[in-house]
C-alpha positions as CSV (number, residue, x, y, z in Angstrom):
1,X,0.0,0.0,0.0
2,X,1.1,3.4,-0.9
3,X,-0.2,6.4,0.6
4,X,-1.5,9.7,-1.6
5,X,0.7,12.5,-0.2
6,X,-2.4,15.1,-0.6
7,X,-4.9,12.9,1.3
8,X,-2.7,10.9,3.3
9,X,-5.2,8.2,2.4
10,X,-4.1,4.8,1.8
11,X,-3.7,3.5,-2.0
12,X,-3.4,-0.1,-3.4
13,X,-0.7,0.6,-5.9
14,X,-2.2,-1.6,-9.0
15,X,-5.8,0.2,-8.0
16,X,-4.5,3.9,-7.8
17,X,-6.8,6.4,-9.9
18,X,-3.5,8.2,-11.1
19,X,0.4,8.6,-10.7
20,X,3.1,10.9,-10.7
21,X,6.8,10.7,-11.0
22,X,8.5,13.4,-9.2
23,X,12.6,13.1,-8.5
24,X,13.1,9.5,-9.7
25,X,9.9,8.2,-6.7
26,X,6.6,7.0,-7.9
27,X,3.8,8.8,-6.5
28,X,0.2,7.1,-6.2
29,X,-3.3,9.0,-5.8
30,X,-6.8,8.1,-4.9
31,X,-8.4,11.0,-7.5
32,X,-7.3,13.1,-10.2
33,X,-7.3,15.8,-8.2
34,X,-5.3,14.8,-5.5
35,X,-2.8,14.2,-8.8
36,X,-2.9,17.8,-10.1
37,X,-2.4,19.2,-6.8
38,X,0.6,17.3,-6.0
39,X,1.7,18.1,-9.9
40,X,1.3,21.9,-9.3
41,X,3.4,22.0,-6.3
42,X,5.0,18.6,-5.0
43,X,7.3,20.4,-2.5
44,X,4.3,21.5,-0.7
45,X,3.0,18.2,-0.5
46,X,6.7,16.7,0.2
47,X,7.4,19.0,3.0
48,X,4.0,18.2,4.8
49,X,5.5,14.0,4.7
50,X,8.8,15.2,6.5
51,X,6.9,16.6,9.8
């Protein structure tokens, strides 16, 4: 299981709605939304996971 890092929600990787590559790591979502945010401004989203 991955976990979207908009939602924080837990994805099955082969069911994920969308991904996104960002530095070489595979990023899964549960909408497309959650996609486009993270697309617009990964750090954000990145920073958030570090806390």
């Amino acid at each position: 299981m991955a976990v979207d890092p908009v939602c924080k929600m837990e994805v099955e990787e082969s069911k994920a709605v969308a991904t996104s590559e960002y530095k070489g790591k595979k990023y899964y979502f549960c909408a497309m939304w959650c996609k486009k945010a993270f697309d617009q401004n990964p750090k954000k989203y990145l920073a958030e996971e570090k806390k």
